[in-house]
SEDREN-976236 format. One record per residue (C-alpha): x, y, z. Coordinates in steps of 0.02 Angstrom, whole numbers, padded with zeros to 5 digits, always signed. Each point is the difference from the previous one (the first is absolute). Example, Ala and Ser with C-alpha at 12.3 -4.5 7.8 and 13.67 -1.06 7.14 Angstrom:
REM residues 2
+00615-00225+00390
+00069+00172-00033
This chain:
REM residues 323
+00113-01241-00096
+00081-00085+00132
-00063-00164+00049
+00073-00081+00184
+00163-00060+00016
+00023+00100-00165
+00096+00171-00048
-00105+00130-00049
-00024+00040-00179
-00069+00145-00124
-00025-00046-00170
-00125+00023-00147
-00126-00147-00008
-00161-00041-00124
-00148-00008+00108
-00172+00010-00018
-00158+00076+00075
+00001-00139+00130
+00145+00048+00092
-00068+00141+00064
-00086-00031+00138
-00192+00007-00001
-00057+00140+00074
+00106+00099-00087
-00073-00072-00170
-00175+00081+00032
+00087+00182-00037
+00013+00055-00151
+00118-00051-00124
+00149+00135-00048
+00124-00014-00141
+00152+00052+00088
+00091+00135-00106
+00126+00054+00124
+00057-00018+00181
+00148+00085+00091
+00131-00056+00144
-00008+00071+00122
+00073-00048+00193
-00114-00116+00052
-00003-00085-00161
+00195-00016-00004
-00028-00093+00180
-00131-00104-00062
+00119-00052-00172
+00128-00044+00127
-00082-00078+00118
+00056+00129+00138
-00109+00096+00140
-00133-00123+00028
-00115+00093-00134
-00066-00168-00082
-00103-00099+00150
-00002-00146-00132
+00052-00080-00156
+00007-00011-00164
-00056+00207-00026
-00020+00122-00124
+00080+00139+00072
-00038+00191-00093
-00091+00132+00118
+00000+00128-00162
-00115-00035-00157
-00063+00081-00155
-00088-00097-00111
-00182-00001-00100
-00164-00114+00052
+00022-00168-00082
-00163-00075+00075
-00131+00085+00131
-00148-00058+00090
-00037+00192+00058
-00077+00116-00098
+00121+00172+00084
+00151-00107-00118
-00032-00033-00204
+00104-00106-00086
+00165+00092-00045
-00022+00152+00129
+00186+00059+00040
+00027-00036+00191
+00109+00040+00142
+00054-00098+00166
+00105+00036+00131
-00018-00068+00183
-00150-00093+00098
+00107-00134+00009
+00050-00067-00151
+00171-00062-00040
+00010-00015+00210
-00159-00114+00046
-00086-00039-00170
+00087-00043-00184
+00055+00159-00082
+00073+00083-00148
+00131-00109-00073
-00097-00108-00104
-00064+00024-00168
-00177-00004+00074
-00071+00018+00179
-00144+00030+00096
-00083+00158+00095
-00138+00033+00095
-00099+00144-00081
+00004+00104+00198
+00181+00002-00046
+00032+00024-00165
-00008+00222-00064
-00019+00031-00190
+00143+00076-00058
-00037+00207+00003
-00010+00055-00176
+00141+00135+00054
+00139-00163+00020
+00073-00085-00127
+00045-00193+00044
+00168+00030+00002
+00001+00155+00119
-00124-00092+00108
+00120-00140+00046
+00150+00110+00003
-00076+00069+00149
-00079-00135+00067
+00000-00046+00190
+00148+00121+00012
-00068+00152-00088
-00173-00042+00096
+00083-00006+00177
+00101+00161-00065
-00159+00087-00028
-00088-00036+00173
+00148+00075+00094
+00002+00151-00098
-00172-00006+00045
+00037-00033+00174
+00101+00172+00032
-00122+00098-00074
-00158-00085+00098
+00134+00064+00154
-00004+00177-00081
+00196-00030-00056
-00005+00141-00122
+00161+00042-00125
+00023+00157+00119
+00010-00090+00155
+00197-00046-00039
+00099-00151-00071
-00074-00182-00015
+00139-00125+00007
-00037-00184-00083
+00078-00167+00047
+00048-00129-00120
-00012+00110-00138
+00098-00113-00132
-00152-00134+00029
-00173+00011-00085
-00105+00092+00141
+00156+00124+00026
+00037+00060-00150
-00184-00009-00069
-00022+00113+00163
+00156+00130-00017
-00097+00004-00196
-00159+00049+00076
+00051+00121+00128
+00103+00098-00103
-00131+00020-00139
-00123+00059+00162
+00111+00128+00018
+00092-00074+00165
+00194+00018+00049
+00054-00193+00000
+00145-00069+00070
+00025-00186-00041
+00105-00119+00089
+00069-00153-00088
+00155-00104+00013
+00009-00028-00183
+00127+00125-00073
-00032-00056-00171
-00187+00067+00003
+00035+00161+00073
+00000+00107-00161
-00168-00071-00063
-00061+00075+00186
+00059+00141-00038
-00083+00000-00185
-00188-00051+00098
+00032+00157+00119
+00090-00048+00154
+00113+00170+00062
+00132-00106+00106
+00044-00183+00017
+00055-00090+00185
+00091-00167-00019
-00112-00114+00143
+00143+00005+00112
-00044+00171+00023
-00122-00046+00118
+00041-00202+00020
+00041+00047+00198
-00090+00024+00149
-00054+00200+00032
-00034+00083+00141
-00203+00003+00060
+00008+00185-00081
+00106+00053-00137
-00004+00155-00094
-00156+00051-00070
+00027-00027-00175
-00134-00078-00103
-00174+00030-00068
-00062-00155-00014
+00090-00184-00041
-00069-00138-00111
+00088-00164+00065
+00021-00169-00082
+00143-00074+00096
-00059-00019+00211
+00127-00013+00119
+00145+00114+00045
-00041+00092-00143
-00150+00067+00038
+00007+00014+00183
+00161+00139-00040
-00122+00100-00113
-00125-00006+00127
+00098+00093+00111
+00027+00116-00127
-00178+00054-00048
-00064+00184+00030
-00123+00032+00098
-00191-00048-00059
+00115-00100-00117
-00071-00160-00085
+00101-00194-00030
-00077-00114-00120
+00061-00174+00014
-00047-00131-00141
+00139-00113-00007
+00140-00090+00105
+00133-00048-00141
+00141+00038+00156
-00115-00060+00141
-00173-00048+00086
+00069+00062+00157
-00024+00171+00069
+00107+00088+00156
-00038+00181+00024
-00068+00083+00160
-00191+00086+00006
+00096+00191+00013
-00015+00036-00178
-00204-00056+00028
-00024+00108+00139
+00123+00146+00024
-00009+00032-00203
-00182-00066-00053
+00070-00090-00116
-00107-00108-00096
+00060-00208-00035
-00136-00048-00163
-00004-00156-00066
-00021-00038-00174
-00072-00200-00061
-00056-00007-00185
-00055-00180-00023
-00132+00002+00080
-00051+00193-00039
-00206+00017-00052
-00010-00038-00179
-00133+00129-00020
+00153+00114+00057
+00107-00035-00118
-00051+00093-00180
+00032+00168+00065
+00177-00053+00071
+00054-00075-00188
-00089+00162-00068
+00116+00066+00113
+00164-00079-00061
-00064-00001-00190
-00005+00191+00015
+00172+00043+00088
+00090-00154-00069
+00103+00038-00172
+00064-00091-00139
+00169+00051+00067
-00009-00090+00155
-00014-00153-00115
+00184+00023-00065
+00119-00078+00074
-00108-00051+00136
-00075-00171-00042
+00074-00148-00092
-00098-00137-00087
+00016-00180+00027
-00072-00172-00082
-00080-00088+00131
+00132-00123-00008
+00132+00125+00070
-00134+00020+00154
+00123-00106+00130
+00146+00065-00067
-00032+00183+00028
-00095-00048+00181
+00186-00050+00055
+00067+00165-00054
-00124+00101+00095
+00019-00084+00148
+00202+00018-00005
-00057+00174-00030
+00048+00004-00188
-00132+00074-00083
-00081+00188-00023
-00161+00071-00018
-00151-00115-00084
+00026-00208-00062
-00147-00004-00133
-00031-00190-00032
-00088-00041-00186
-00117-00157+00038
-00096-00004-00185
């Protein structure tokens, strides 16, 4: 909440069905089981970043619950569900309430090849992972083509993405400027590690030729130094801009090396889409990548942790239990 003239406060309240707002109400009901933090969730629970247009919110763009009451005959009473995206937890009430509401064009059963727990685990974070992966391959980014290097690797989408790539059968190099997580990318498959500073400063229009393909999460200096350092026919998937929105890089890598600048938006991604991608990360996703990779919380905690992710305290996946 934060009314005017008034700090801004996140905090567990007792509400009802009325306080969401009324539109929303003619979804269906879900029993929230779990949501997860992730970054813009951590803004919202801090009141940072201009996420939350207006107050008091439900922030939680993640959710895996059951049908608790339906009005459309595609969702039964107690069918396992998924959400992630289209909005929720940004522009409509999301998943950190014991019970919310979703429009059935937006709401995916859960695939019978996901368990609840894996499902959430992933999340926004393993979904976005999934669609660059996807990305480099739609650009014919094979494992043979050379090294793929991956930015902000100790964060959800990075390390979910050095995971992926390695069990594709890619070369990965991460970069991260978390020294403590740099053994567990080495356990999901990364072959070398680059503190950021590595390539925190400005580059040269062309560097080297060193790199297959890049999957960025940061923006800003960052990424315009790998640019420059992209082969030729080489492909840069941006989905994220945890360093920067800005971008200052010159069109030579775009026209003197063909290289290829995708971006990669998952909230908004065709829900018809999106089975086959969680087939997808149900299939190359393993229990191991579970260990030591995601941490449990009471929703209670939710504000708590939000503060250490922003002061970039956390690791890997934030699973929130609602009910």
């Amino acid at each position: 909440r934060q009314a005017e003239n008034q700090p801004f406060q996140a905090k567990i309240e007792n509400i009802d069905s009325e306080f969401f707002p009324e539109a929303q109400r003619k979804g269906i009901k879900i029993k929230v089981h779990y949501s997860a933090l992730n970054y813009k969730d951590a803004l919202a629970l801090c009141g940072s970043g201009r996420i939350i247009k207006q107050y008091p919110f439900i922030p939680g763009i993640d959710l895996v619950g059951s049908v608790a009451e339906s009005n459309d005959p595609a969702f039964k009473v107690g069918d396992l569900v998924l959400v992630t995206g289209f909005g929720y937890g940004e522009l409509q009430f999301g998943a950190m309430a014991e019970y919310t509401y979703v429009q059935p064009q937006h709401l995916l059963k859960l695939p019978i090849t996901l368990t609840e727990y894996k499902a959430i685990a992933l999340g926004t974070a393993g979904f976005t992972a999934m669609l660059c992966v996807n990305a480099l391959k739609q650009a014919e980014i094979t494992p043979d083509k050379g090294q793929i290097i991956v930015t902000g690797a100790s964060g959800g989408v990075g390390s979910i993405a050095v995971y992926l790539l390695h069990k594709l059968g890619y070369s990965v190099i991460a970069v991260s400027g978390n020294t403590e997580r740099y053994q567990q990318l080495l356990d999901f498959g990364a072959e070398k590690i680059y503190d950021r500073s590595h390539f925190a400063q400005p580059s040269r229009p062309l560097e080297k030729q060193q790199f297959a393909g890049v999957i960025d999460t940061v923006g800003g200096d960052i990424l315009a130094n790998l640019l420059s350092r992209v082969q030729y026919y080489g492909c840069v998937v941006c989905c994220g801009l945890a360093q920067s929105y800005q971008l200052q890089t010159t069109v030579m890598p775009f026209i003197l090396r063909n290289v290829r600048l995708q971006g990669v938006e998952s909230v908004y991604f065709p829900l018809e889409k999106r089975t086959a991608v969680w087939q997808q990360l149900a299939q190359l996703i393993g229990d191991d990548y579970l260990q030591g990779f995601t941490r449990e919380i009471p929703l209670a905690d939710a504000p708590d942790y939000a503060k250490k992710m922003l002061d970039h305290q956390l690791y890997g996946r934030t699973i929130v239990r609602v009910s």
